[in-house]
DSSP file (Angstrom, degrees, kcal/mol; ACC not computed):
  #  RESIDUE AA STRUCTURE BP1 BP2  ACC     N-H-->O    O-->H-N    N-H-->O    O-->H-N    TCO  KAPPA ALPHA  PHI   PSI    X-CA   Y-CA   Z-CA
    1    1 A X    >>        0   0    0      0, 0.0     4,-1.1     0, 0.0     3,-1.1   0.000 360.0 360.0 360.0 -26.9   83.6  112.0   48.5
    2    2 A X  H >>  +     0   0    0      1,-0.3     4,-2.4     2,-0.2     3,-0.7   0.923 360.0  62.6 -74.7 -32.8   80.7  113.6   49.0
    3    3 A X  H 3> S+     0   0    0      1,-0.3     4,-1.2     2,-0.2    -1,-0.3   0.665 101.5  55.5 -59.7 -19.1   78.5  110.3   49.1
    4    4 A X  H <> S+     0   0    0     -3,-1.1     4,-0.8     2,-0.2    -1,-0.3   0.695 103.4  45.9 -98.2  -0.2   80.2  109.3   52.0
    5    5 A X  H XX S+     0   0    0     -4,-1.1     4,-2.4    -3,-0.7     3,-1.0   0.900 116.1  56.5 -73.7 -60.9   79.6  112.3   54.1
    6    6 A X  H 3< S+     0   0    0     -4,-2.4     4,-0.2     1,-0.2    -2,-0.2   0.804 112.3  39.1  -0.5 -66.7   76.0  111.4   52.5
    7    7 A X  H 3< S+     0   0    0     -4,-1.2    -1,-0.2     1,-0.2     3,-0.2   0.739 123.4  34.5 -90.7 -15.7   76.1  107.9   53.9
    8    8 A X  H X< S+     0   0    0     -3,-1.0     3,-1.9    -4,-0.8    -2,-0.2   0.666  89.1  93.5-116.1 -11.8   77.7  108.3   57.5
    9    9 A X  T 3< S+     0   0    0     -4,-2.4     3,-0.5     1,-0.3    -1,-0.1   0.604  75.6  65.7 -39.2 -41.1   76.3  111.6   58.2
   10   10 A X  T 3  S+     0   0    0     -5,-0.3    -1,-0.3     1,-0.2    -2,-0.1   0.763 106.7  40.8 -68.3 -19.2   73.3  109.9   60.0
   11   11 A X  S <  S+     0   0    0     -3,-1.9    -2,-0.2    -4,-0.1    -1,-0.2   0.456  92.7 100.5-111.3  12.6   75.3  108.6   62.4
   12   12 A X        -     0   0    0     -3,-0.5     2,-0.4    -7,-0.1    -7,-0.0  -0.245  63.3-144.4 -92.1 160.6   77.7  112.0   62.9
   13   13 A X        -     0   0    0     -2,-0.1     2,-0.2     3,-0.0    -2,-0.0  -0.957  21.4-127.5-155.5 118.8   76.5  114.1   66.1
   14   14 A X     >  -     0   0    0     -2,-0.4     4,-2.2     1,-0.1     5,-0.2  -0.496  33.4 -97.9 -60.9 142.2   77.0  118.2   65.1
   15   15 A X  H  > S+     0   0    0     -2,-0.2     4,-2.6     2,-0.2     5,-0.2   0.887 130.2  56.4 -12.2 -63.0   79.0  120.1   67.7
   16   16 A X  H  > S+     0   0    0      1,-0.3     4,-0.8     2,-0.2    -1,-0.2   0.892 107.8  50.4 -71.9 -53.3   75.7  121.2   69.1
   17   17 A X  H  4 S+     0   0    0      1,-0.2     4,-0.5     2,-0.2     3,-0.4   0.835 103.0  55.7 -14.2 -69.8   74.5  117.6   69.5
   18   18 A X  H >X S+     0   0    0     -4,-2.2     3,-1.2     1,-0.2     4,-0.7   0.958 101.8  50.4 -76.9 -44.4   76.9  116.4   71.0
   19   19 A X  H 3X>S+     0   0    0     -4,-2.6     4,-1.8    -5,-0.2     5,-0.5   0.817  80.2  96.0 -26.9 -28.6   77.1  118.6   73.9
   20   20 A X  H 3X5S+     0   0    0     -4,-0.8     4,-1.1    -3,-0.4     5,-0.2   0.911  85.6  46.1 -59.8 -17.9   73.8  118.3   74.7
   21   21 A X  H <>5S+     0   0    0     -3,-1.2     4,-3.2    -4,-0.5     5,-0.4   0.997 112.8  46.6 -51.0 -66.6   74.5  115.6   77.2
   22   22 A X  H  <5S+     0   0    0     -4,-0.7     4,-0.5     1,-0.2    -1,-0.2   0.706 113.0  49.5 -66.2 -11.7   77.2  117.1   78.8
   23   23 A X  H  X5S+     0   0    0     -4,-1.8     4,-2.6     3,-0.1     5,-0.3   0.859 109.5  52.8 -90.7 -53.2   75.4  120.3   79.1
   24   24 A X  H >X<S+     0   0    0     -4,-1.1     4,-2.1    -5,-0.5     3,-2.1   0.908 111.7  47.6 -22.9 -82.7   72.0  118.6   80.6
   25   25 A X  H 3< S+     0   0    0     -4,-3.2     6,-0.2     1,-0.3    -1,-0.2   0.772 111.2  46.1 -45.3 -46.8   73.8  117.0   83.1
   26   26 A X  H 34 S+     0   0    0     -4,-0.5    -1,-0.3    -5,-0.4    -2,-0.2   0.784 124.2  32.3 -73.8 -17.9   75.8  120.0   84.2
   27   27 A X  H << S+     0   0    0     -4,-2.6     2,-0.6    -3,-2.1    -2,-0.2   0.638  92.2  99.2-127.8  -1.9   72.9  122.4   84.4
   28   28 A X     <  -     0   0    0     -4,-2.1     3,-0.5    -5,-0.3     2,-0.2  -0.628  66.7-137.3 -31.1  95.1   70.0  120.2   85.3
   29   29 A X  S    S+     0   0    0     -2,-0.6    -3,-0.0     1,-0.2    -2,-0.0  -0.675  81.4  32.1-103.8 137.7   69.1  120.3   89.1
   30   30 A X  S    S+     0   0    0     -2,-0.2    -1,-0.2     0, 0.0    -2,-0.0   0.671  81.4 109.1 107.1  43.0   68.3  117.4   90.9
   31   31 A X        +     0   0    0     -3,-0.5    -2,-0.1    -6,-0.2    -6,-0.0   0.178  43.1 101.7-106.5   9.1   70.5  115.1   89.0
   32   32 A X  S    S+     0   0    0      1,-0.2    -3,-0.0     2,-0.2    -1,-0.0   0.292  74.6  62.5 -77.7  35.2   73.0  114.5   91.7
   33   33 A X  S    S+     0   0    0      1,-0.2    -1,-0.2     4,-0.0    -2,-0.1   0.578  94.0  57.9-114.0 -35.1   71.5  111.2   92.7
   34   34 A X  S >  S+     0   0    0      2,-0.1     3,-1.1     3,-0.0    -1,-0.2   0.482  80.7 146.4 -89.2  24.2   72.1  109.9   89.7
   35   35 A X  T 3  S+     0   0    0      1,-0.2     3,-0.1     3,-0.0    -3,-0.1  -0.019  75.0  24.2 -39.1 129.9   76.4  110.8   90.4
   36   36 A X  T 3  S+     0   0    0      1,-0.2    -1,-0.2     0, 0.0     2,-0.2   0.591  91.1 131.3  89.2   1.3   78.1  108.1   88.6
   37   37 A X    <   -     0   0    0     -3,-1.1     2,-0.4     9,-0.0    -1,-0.2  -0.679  59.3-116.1-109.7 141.8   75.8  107.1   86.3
   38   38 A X  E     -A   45   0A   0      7,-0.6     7,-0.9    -2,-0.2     2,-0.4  -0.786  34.3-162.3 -96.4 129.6   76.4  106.6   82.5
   39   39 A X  E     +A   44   0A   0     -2,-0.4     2,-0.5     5,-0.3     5,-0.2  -0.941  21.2 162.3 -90.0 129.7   74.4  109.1   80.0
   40   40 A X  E >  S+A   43   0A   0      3,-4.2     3,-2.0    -2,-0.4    -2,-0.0  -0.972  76.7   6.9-127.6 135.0   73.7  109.0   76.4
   41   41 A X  T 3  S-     0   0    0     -2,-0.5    -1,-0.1     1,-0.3     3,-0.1   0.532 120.5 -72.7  89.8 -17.9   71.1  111.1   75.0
   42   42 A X  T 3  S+     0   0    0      1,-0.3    -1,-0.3     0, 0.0     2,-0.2  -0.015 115.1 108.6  98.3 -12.9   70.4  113.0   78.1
   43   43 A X  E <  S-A   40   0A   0     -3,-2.0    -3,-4.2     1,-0.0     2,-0.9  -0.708  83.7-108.7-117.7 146.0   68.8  109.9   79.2
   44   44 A X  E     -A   39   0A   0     -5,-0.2    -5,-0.3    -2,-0.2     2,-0.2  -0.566  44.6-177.5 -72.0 108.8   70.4  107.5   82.0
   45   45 A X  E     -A   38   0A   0     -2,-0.9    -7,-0.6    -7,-0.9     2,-0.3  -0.537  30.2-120.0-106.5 169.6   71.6  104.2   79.9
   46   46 A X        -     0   0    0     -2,-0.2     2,-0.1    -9,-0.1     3,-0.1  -0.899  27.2-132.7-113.4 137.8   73.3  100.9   81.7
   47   47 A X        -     0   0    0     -2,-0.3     2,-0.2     1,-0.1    -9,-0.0  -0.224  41.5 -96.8 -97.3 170.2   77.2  100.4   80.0
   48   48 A X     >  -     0   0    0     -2,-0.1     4,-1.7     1,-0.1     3,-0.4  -0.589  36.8 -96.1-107.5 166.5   77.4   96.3   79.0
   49   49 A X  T  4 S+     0   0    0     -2,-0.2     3,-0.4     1,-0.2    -1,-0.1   0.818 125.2  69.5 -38.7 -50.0   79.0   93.9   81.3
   50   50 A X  T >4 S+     0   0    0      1,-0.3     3,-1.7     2,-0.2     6,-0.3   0.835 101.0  45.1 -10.8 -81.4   81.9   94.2   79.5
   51   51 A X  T 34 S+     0   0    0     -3,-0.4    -1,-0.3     1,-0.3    -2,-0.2   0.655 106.6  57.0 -44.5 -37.8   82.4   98.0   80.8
   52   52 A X  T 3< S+     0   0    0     -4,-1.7     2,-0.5    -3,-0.4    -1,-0.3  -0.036  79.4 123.1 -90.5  13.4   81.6   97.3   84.2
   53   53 A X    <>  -     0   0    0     -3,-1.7     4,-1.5     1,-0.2     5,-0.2  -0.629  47.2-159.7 -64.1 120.3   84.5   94.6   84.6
   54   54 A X  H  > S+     0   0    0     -2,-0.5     4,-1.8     2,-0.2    -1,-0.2   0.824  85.8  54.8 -90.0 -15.9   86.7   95.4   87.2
   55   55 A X  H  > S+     0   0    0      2,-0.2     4,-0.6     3,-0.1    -1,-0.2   0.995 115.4  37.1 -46.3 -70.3   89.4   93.1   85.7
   56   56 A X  H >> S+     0   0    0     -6,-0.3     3,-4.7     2,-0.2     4,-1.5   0.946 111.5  57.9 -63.0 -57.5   89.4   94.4   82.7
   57   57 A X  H 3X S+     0   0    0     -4,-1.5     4,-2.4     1,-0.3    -2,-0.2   0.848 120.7  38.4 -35.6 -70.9   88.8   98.4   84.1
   58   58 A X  H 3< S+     0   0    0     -4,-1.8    -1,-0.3    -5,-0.2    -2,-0.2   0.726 110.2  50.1 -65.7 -18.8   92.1   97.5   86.0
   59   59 A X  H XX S+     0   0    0     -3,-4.7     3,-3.8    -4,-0.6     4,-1.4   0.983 111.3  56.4 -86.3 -53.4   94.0   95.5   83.6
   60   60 A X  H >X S+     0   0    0     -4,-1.5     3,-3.4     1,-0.2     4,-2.9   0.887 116.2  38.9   2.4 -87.2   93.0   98.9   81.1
   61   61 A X  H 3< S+     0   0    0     -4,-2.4    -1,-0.2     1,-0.3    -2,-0.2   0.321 111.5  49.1 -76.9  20.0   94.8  101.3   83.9
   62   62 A X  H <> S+     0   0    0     -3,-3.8     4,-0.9    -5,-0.2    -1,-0.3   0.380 111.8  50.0-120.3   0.1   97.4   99.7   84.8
   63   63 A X  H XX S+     0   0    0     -3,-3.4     4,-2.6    -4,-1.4     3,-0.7   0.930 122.1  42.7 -85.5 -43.4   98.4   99.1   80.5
   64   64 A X  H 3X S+     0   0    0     -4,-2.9     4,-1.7     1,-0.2    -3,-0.2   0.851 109.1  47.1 -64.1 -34.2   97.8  103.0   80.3
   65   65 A X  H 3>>S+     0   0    0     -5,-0.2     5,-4.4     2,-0.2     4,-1.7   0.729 116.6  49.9 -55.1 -41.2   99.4  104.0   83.2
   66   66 A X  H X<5S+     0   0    0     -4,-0.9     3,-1.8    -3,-0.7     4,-0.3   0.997 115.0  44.0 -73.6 -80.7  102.6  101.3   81.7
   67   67 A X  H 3<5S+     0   0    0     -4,-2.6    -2,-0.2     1,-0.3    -1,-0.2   0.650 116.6  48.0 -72.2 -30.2  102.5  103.0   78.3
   68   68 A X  H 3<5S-     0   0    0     -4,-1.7    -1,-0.3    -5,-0.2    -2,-0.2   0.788 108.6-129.2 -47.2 -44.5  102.3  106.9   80.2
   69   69 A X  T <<5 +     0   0    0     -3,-1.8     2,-0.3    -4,-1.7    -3,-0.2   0.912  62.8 114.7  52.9  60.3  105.1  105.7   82.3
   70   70 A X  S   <S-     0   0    0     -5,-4.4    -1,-0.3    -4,-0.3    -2,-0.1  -0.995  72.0 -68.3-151.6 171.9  103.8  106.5   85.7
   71   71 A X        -     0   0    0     -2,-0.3    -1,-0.1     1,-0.1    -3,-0.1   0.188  28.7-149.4 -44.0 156.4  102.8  104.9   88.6
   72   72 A X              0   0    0      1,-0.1    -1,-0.1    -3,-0.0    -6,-0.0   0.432 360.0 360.0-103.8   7.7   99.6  102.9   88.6
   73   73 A X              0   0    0    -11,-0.0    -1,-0.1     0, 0.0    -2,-0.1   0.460 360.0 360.0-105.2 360.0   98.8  103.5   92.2
């Protein structure tokens, strides 16, 4: 078992890691221009087309909203 903590381990993000984004962002000043904007890394990255579909983004919230059982509006 221990060889696969071994092998995936490079791609695992420690507690502390992973915060760092969310911590940047929130105590950085002079990042409210960049409001709305997707971060990875601390650094501003572009989401794929995919993500940015507004078809899909809706067809998404209105199947969660269905499976929640509440309004989609």
């Amino acid at each position: 078992m221990q060889w696969i903590w071994r092998l995936f381990s490079f791609f695992i993000k420690t507690p502390q890691e992973g915060a760092q984004t969310s911590l940047y962002c929130a105590l950085t000043e002079g990042l409210e221009i960049l409001s709305g904007n997707h971060f990875s890394d601390c650094h501003v990255t572009w989401v794929s087309a995919q993500a940015r579909n507004e078809t899909i983004a809706r067809r998404l919230w209105d199947v969660s909203c269905d499976l929640l059982g509440i309004p989609t509006d």
